[in-house]
C-alpha positions as CSV (number, residue, x, y, z in Angstrom):
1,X,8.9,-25.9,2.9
2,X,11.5,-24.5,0.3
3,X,9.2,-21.5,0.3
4,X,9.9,-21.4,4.1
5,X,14.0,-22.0,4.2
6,X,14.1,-19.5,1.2
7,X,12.4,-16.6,3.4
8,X,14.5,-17.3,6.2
9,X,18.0,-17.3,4.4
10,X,16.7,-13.7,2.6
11,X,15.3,-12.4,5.9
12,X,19.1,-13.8,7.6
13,X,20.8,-12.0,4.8
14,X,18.7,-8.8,5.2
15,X,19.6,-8.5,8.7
16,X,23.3,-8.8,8.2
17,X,23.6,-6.4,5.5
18,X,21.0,-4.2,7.9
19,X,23.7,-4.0,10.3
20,X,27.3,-2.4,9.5
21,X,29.9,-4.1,10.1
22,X,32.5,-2.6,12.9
23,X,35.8,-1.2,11.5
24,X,39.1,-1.9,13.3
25,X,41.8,0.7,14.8
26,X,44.1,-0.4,12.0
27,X,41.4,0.2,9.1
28,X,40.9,4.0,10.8
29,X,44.8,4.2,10.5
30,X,44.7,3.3,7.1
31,X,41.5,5.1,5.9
32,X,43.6,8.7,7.6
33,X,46.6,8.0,5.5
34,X,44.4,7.3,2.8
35,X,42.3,10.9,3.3
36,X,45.6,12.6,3.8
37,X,47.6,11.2,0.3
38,X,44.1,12.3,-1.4
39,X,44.4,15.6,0.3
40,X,47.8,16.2,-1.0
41,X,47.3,14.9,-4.2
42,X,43.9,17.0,-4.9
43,X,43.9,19.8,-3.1
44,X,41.4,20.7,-0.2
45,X,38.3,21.4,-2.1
46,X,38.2,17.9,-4.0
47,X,39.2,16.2,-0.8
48,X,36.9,17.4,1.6
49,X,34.4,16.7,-1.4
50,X,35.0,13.1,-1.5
51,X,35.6,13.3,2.4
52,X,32.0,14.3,2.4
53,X,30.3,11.7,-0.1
54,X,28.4,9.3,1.2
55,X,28.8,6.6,-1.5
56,X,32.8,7.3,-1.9
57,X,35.8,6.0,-0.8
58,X,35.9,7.2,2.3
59,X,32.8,5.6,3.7
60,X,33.7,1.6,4.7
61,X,31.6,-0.4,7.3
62,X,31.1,1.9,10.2
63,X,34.2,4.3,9.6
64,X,34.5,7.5,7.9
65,X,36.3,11.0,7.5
66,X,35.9,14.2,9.1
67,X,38.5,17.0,8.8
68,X,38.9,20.2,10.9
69,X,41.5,23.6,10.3
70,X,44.2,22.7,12.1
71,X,43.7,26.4,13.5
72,X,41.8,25.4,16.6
73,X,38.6,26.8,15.9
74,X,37.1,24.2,15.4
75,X,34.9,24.5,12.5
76,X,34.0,21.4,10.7
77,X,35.6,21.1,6.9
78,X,34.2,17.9,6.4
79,X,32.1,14.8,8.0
80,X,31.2,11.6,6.1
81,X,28.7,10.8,8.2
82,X,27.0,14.1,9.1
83,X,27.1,16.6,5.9
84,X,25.3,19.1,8.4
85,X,28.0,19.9,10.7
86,X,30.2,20.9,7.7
87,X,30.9,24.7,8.2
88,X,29.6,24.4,11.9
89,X,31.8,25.1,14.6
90,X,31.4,22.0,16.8
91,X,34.4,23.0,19.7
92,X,32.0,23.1,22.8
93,X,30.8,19.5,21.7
94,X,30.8,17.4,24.9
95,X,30.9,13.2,24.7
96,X,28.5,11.4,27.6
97,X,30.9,12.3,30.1
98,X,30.8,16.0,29.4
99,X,34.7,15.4,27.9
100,X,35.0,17.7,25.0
101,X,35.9,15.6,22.2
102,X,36.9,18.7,19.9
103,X,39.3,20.3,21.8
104,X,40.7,17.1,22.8
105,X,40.8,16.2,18.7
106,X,42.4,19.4,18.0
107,X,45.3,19.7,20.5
108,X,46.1,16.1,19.8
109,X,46.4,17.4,16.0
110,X,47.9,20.6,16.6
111,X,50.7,19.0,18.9
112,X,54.3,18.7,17.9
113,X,53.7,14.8,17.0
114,X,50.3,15.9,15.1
115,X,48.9,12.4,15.7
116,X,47.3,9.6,17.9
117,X,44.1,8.5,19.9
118,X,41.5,10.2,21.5
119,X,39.3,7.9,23.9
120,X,35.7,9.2,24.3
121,X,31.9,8.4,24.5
122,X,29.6,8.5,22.0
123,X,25.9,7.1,20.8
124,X,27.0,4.1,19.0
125,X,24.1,3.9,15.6
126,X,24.5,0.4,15.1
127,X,23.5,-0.8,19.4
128,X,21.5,2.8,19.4
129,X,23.7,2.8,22.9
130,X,26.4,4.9,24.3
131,X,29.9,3.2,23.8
132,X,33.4,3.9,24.2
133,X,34.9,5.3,20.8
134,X,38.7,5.5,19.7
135,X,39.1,8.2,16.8
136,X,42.5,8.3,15.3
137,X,43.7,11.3,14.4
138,X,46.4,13.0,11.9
139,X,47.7,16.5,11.2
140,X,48.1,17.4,7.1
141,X,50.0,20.8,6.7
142,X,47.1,22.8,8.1
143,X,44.3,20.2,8.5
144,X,43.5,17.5,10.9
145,X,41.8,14.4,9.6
146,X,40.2,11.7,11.7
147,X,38.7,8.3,11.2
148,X,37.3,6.8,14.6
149,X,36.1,3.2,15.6
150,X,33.7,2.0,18.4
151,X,35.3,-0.2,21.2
């Protein structure tokens, strides 16, 4: 029976590690300005390094960093959870609904504010579903960093 409860509790513990845990609107806040002190701090090349790494600091729960020129052309300088779109220009990239995320990113960036929300759809990994997504994003002399959370 202890043999039992004791496979239960590890399979229980399995499961909930198995699944990541949701970041909130605040954390993405707080995980920009983070990314954007480290930017200014280390320079572009270190940054978008660590930006890019998937055991580093800017990889928590579900969240992480991307970064695009905040040039409009939208070419991808960094993506903590898809080191393949790095160097890809991803402008033309449509959410669910056909919006294009990108753009939307990028004029939000490029603006004379240089920051907010962006409100799109997106496969969410954790419920292998389509959900509503919020990415938060912030301008940093001539990059724009995001951090984005599911709804």
């Amino acid at each position: 029976m202890k043999k039992l409860i004791l496979v239960c509790v590890m399979m229980m513990v399995a499961l909930c590690a198995g699944a990541a845990e949701k970041g909130t609107a605040d954390e993405a806040v707080a995980m920009v300005k983070k990314a954007s002190e480290f930017l200014k701090k280390n320079g572009k090349e270190k940054a978008f390094a660590e930006f890019n790494n998937p055991k580093g600091q800017f990889i928590q729960k579900d969240l992480y960093i991307f970064a695009f020129g905040a040039n409009g052309d939208g070419v991808e300088l960094a993506n903590g959870a898809n080191v393949k779109l790095v160097g890809k220009n991803v402008l033309e990239m449509k959410d669910a609904d056909g919006k294009y995320l990108i753009k939307d990113i990028l004029a939000l960036g490029m603006s004379k504010e240089g920051k907010g929300w962006v409100d799109y759809k997106w496969p969410n990994p954790s419920t292998g579903k389509v959900d509503g997504k919020r990415t938060y994003v912030e301008r940093v002399d001539d990059v724009v960093i995001g951090c984005g959370i599911y709804k």
